[in-house]
Backbone as a chain_set.jsonl record, in Angstrom:
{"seq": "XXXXXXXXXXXXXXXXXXXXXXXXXXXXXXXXXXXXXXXXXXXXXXXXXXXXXXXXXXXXXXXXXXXXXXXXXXXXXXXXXXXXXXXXXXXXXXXXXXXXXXXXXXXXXXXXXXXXXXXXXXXXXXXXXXXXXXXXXXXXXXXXXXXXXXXXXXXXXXXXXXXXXXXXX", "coords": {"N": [[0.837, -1.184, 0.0], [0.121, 2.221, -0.377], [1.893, 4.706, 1.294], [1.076, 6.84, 4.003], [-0.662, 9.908, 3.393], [0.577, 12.866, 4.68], [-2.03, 14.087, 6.938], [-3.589, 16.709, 8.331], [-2.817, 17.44, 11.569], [-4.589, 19.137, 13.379], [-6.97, 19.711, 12.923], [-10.521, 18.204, 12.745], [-9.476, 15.955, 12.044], [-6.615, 15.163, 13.42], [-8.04, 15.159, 15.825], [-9.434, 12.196, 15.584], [-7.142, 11.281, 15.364], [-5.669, 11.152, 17.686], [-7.451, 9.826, 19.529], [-7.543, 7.384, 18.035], [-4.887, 7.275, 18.267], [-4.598, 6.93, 21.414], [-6.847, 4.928, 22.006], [-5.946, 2.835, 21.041], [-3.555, 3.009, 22.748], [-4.472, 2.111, 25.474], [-5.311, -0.49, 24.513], [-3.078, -1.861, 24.469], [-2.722, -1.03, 26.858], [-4.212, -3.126, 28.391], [-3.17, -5.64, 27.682], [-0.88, -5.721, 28.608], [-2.078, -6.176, 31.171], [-2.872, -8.674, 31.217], [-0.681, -10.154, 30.77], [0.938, -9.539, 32.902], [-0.76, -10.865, 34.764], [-1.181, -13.902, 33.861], [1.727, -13.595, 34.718], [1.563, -13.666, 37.503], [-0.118, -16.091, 38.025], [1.81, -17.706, 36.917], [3.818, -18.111, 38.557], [2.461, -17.795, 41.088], [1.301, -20.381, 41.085], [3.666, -21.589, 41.796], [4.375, -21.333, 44.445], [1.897, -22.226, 45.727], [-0.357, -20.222, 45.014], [-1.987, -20.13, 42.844], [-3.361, -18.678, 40.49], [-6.882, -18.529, 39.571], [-8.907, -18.97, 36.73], [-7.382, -17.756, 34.693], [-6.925, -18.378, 32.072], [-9.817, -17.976, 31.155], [-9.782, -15.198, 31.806], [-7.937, -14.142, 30.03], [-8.713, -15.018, 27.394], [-10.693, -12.976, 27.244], [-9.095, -10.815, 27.431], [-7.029, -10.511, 25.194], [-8.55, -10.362, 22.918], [-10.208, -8.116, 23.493], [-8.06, -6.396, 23.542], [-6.641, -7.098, 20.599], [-8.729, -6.48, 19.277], [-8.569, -3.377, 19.528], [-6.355, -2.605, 18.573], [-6.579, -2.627, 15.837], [-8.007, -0.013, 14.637], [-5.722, 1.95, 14.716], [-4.327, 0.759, 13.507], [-5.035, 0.781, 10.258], [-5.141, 3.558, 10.548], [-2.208, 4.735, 10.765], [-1.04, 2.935, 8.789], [-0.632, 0.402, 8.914], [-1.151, -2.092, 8.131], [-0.373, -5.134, 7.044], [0.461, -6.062, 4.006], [0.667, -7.067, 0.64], [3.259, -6.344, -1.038], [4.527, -6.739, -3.272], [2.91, -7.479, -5.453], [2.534, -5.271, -6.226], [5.009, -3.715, -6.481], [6.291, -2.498, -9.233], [4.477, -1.008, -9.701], [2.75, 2.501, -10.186], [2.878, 5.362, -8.365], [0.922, 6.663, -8.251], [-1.056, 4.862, -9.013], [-0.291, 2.932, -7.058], [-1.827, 4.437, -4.627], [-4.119, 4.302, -6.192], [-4.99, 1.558, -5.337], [-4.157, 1.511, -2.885], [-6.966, 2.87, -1.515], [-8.616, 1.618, -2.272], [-8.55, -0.182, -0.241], [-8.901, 0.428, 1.697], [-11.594, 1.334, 1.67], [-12.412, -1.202, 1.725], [-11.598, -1.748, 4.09], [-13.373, -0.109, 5.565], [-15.774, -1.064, 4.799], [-15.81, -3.975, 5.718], [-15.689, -3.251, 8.587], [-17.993, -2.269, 9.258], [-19.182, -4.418, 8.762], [-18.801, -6.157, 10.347], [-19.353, -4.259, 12.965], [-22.188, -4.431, 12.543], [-22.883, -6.88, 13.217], [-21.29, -7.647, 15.581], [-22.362, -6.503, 17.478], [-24.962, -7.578, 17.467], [-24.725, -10.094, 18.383], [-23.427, -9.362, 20.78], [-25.936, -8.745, 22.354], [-27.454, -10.932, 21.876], [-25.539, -12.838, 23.225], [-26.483, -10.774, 25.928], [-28.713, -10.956, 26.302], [-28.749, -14.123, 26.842], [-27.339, -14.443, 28.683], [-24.962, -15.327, 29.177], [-21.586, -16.476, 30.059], [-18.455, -16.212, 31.551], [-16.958, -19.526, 32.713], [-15.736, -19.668, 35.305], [-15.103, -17.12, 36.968], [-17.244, -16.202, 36.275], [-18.184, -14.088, 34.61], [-19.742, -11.655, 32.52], [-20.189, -12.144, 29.331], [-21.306, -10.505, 27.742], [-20.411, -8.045, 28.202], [-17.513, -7.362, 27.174], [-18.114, -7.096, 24.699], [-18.576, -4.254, 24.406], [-16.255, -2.758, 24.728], [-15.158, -3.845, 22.313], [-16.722, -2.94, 20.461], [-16.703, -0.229, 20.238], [-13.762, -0.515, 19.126], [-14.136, -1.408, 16.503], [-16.103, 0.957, 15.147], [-14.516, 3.141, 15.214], [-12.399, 1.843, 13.782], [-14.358, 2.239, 11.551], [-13.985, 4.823, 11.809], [-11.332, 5.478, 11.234], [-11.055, 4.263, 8.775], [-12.361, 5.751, 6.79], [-11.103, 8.138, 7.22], [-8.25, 7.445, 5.919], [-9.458, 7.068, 3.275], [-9.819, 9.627, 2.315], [-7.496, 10.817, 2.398], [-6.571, 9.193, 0.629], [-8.296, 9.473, -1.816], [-7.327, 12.009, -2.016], [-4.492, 12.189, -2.466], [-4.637, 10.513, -5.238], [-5.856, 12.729, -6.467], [-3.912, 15.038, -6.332], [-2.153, 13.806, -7.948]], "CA": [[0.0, 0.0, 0.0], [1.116, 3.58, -0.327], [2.627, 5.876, 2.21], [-0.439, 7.307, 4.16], [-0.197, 11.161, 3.197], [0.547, 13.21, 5.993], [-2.502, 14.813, 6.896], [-3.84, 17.707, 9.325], [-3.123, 17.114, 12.681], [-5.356, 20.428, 13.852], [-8.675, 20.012, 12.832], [-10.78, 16.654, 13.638], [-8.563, 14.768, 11.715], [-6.233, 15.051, 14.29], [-8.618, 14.698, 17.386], [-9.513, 11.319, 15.432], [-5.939, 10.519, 15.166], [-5.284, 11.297, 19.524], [-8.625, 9.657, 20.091], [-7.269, 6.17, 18.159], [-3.575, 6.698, 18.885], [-5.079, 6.61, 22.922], [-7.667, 4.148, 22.172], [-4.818, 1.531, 21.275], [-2.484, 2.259, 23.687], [-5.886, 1.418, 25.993], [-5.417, -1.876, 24.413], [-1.968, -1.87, 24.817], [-2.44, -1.539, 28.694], [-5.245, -4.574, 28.41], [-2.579, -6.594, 27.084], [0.013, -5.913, 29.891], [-2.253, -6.974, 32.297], [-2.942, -9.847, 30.609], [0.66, -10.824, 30.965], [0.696, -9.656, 34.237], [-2.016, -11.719, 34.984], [-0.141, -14.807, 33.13], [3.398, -14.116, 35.229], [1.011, -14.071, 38.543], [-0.566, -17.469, 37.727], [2.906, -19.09, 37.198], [4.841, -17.485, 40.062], [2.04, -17.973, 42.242], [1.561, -21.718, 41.594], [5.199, -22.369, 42.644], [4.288, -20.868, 45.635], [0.567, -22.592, 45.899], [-1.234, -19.282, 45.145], [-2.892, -20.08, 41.74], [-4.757, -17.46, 39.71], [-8.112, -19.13, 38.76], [-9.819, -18.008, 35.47], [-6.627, -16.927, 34.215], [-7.173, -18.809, 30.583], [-10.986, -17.023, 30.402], [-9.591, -13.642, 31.838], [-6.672, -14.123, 28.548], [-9.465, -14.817, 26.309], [-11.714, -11.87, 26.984], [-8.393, -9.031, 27.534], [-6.474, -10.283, 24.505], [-9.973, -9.939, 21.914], [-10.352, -6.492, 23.362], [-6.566, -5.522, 23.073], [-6.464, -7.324, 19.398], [-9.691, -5.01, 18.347], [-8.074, -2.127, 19.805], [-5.023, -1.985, 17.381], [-7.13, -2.226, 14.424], [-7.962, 1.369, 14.053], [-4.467, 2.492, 14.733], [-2.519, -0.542, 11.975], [-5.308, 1.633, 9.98], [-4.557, 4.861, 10.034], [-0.891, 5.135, 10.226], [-1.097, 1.494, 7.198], [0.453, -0.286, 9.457], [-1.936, -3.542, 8.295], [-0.289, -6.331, 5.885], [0.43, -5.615, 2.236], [1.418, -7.834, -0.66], [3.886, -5.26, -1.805], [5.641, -7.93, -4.198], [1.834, -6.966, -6.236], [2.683, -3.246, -6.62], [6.895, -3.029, -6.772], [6.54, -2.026, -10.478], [3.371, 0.291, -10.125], [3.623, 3.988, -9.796], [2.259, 5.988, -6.903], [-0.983, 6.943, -8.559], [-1.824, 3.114, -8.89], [-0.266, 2.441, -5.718], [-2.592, 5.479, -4.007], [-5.252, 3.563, -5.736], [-5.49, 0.185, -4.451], [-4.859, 1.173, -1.535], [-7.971, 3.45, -1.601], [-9.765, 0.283, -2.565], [-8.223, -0.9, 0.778], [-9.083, 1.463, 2.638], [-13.213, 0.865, 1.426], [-12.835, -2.785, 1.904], [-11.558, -1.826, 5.45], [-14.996, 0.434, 6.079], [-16.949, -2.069, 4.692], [-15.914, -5.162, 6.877], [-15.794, -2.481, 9.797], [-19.278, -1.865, 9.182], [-20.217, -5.592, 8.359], [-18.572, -6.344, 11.748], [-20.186, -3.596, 13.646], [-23.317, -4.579, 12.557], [-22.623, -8.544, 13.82], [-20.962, -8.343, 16.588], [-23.449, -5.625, 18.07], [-26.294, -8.351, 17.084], [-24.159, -10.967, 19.22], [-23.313, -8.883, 22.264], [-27.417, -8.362, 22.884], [-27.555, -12.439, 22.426], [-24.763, -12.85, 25.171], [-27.058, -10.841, 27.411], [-30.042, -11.735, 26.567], [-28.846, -15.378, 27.02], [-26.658, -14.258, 30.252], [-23.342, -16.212, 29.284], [-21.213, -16.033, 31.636], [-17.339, -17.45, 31.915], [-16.929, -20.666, 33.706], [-15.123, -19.834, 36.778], [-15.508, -15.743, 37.713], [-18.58, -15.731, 35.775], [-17.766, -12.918, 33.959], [-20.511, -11.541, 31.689], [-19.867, -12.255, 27.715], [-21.691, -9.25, 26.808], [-19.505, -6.885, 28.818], [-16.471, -7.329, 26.644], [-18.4, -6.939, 23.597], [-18.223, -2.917, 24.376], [-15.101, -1.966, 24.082], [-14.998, -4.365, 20.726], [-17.756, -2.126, 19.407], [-15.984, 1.245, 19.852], [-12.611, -0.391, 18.32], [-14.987, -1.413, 15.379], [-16.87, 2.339, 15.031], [-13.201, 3.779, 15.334], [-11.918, 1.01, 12.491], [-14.836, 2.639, 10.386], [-13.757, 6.253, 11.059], [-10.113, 5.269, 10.574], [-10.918, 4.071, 7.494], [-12.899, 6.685, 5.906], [-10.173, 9.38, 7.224], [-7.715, 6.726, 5.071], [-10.171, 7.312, 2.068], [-10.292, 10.383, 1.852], [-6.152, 11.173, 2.153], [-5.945, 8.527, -0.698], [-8.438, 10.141, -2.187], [-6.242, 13.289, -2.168], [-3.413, 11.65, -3.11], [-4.503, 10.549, -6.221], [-6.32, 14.242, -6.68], [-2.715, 15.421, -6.295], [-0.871, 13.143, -8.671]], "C": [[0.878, 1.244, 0.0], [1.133, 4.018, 0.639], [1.22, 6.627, 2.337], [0.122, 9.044, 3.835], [-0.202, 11.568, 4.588], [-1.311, 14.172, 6.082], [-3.11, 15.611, 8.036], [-4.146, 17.228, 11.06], [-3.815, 18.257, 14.031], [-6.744, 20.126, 13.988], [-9.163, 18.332, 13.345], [-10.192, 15.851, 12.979], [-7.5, 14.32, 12.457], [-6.843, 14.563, 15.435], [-8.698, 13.214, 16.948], [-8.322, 10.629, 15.603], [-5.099, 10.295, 16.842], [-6.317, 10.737, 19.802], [-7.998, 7.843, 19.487], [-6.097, 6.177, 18.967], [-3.812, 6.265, 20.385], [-6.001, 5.389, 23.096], [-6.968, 2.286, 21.905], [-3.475, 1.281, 22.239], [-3.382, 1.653, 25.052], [-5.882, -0.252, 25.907], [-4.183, -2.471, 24.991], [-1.677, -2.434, 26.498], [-3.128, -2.983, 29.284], [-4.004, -5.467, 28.238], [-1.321, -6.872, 28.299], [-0.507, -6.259, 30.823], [-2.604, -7.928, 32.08], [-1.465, -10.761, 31.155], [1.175, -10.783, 32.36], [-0.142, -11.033, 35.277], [-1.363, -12.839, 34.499], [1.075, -14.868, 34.545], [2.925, -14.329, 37.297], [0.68, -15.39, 38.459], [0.81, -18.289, 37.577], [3.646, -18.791, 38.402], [3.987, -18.149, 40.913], [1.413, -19.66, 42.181], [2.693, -21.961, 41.999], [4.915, -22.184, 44.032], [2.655, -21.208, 46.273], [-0.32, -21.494, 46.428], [-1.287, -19.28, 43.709], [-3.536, -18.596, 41.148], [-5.984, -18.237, 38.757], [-8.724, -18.493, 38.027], [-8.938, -17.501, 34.857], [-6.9, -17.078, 32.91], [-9.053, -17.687, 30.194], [-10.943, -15.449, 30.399], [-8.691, -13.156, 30.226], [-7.831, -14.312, 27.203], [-10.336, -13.664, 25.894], [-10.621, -10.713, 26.627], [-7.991, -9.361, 25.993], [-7.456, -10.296, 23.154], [-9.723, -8.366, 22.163], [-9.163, -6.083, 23.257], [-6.789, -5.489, 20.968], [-7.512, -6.289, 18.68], [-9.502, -3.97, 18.364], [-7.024, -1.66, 19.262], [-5.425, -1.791, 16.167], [-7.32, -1.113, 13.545], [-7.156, 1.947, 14.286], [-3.48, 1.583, 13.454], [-3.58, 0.564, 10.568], [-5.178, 3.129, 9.201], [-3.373, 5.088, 10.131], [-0.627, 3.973, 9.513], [-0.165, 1.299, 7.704], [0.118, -1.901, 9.331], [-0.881, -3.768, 7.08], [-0.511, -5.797, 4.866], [1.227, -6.681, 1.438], [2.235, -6.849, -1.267], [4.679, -5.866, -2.815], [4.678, -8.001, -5.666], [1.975, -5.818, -7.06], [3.792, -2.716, -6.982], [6.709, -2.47, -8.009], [5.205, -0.926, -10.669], [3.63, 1.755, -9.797], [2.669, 4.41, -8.846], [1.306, 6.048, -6.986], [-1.345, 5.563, -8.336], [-1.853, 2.694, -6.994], [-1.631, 3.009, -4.457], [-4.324, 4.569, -4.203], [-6.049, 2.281, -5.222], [-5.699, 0.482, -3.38], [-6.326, 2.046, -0.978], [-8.91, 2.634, -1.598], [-9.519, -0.139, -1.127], [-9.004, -0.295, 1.301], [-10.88, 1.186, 2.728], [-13.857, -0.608, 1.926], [-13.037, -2.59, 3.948], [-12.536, -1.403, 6.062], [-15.732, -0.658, 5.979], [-16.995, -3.204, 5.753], [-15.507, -4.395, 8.232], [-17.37, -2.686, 10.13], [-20.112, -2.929, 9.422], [-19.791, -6.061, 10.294], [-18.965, -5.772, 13.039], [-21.653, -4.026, 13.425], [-23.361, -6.567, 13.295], [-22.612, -8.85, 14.746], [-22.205, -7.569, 17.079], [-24.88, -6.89, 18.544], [-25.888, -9.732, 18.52], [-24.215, -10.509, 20.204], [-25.122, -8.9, 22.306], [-27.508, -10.343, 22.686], [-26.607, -12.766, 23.877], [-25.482, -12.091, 25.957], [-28.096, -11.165, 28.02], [-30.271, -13.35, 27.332], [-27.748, -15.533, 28.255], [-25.744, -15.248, 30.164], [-22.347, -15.382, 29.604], [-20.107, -17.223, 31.551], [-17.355, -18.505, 33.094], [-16.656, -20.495, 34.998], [-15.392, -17.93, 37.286], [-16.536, -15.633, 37.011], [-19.183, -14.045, 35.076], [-19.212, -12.724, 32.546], [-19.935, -11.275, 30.362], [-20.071, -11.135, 26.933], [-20.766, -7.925, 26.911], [-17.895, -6.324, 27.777], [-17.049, -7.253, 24.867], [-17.871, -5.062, 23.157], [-17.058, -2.377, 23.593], [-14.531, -2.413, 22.26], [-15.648, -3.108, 19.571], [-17.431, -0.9, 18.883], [-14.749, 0.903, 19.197], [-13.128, -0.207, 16.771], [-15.028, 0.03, 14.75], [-15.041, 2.764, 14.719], [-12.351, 3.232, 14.322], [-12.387, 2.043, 11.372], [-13.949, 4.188, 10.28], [-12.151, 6.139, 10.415], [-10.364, 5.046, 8.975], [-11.346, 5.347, 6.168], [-11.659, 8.289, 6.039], [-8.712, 8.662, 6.042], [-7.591, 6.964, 3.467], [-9.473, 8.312, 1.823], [-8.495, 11.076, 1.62], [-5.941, 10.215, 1.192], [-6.284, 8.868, -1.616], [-7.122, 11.683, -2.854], [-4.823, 13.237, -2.636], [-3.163, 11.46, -4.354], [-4.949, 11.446, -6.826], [-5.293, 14.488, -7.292], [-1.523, 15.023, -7.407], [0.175, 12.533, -8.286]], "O": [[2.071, 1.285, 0.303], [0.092, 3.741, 1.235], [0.453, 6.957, 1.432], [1.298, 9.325, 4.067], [-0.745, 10.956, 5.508], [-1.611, 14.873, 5.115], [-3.116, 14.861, 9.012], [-5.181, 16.844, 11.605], [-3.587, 18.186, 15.238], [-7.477, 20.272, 14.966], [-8.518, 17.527, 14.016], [-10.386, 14.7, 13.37], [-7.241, 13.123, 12.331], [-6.328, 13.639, 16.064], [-8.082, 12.53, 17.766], [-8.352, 9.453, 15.965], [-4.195, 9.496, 17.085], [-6.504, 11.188, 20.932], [-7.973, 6.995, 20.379], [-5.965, 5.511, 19.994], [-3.244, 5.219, 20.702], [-6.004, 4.812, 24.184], [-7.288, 1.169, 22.312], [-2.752, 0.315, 22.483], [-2.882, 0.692, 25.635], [-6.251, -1.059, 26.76], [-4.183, -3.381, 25.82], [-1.067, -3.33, 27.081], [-2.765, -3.686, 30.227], [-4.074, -6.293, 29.149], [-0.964, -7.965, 28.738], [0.236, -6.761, 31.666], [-2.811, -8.457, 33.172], [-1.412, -11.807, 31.802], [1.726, -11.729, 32.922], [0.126, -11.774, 36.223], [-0.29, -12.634, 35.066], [1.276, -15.874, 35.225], [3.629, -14.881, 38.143], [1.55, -16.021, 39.061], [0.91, -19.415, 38.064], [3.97, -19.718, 39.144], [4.47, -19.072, 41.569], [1.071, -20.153, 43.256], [2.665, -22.856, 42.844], [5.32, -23.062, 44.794], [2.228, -20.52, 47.2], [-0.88, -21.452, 47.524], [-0.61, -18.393, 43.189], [-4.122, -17.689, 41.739], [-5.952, -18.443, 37.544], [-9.196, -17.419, 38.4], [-9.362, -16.551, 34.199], [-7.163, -16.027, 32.325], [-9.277, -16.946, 29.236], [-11.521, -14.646, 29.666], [-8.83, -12.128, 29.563], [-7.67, -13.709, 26.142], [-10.674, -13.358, 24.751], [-10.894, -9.823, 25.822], [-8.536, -8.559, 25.234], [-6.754, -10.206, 22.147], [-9.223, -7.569, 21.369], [-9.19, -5.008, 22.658], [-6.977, -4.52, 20.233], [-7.234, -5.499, 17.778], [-9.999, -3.249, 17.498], [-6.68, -0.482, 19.367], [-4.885, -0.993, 15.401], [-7.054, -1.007, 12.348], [-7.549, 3.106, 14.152], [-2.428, 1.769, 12.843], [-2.811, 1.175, 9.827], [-5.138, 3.585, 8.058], [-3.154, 6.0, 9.334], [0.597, 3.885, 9.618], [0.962, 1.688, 7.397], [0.672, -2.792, 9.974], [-0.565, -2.875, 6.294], [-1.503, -5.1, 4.651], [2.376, -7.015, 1.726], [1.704, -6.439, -2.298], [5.667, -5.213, -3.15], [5.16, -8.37, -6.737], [1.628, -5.543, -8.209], [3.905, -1.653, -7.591], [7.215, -1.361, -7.835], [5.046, -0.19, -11.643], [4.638, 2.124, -9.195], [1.675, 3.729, -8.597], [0.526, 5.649, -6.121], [-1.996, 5.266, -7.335], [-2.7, 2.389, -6.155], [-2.213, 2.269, -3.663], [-5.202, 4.278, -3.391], [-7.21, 2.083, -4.865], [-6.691, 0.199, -2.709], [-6.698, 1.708, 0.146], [-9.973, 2.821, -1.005], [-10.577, -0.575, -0.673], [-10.136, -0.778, 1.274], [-11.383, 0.861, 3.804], [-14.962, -1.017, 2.283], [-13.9, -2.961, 4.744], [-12.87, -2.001, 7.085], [-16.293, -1.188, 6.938], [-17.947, -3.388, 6.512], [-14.907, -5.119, 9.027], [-17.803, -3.207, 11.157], [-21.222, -2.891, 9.954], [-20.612, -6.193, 11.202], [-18.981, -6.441, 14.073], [-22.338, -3.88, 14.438], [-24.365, -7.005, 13.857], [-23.269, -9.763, 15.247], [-23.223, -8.258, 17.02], [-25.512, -6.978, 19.598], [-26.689, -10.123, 19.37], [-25.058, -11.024, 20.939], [-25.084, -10.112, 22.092], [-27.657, -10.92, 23.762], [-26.903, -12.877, 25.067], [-25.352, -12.528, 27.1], [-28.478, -11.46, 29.153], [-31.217, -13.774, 27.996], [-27.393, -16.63, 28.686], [-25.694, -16.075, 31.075], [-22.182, -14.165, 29.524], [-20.294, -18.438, 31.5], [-17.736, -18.256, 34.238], [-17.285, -21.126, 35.848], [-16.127, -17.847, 38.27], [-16.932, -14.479, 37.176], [-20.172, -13.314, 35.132], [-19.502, -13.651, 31.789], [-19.235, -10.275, 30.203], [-19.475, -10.755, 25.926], [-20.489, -7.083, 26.058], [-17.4, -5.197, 27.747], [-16.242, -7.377, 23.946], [-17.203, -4.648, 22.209], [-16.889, -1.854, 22.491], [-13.908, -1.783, 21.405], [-15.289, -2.633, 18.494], [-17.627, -0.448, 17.755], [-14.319, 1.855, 18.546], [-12.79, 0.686, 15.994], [-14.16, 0.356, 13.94], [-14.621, 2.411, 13.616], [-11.506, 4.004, 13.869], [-11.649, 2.602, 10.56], [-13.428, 4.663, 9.271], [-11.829, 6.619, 9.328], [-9.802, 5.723, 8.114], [-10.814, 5.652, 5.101], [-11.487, 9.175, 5.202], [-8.189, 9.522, 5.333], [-6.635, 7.042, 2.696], [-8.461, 8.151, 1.14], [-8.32, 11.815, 0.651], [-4.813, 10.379, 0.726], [-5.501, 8.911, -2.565], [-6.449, 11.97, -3.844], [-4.176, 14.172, -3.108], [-2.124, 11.833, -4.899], [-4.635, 11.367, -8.014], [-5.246, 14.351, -8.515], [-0.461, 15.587, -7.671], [0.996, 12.134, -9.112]]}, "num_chains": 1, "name": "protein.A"}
């Protein structure tokens, strides 16, 4: 994919861009206590102080971390590229695939916001609930939903600098 253009870190393209960059290091911190959580559970069996639920607490933090980088790999195109596709294309081309990317990425934002959303209201309706702290299923849908929403705007702020890109020439 091409080189995201730089673009205005003043107006709300910026607030969007301090609103993901914060909303993944958010995940970021999920993920350290995750591991936290992990180096408690082995330490403290040697020492016959267990951490029970650690495997369902690791399943719920590292979902909401993993959805929480999405709209940051995003907007600074930090996601996966076949660039071995494009080596011989020129910038304009390059500008426009990834423009196409960038649409695909709204779209399965969108298709995924509309899914999981549909799911979290089954998890509460149907009150599932992890095995051992009994942790509500629906609860961790949340923060999925705002990485989602925050995927879409990433993406469309994406657009619209690729847009401009290929405007530009």
């Amino acid at each position: 994919m091409a080189d995201l253009p730089e673009h205005d870190e003043t107006g709300p393209t910026g607030l969007v861009s301090r609103i993901i960059t914060g909303w993944a290091l958010l995940g970021g911190c999920v993920l350290l206590l995750v591991v936290l959580m992990h180096t408690w559970s082995v330490i403290g069996n040697q020492f016959g102080m267990p951490f029970s639920g650690d495997f369902e607490m690791t399943e719920v933090g590292i979902a909401i971390a993993a959805f929480a980088f999405l709209p940051y790999c995003q907007l600074s195109g930090a996601n996966v590229t076949a660039d071995i596709f494009t080596s011989g294309a020129s910038q304009r081309w390059i500008a426009i695939f990834s423009l196409a990317g960038s649409l695909v990425a709204l779209l399965f934002a969108l298709l995924l916001l509309w899914r999981m959303y549909a799911g979290m209201l089954d998890q509460k309706k149907y009150g599932y609930t992890t095995a051992i702290f009994e942790f509500p299923h629906w609860i961790a849908f949340l923060p999925i939903l705002i990485s989602l929403a925050l995927l879409a705007v990433a993406a469309l702020v994406t657009m619209r600098d690729f847009a401009r890109q290929i405007q530009a020439g």
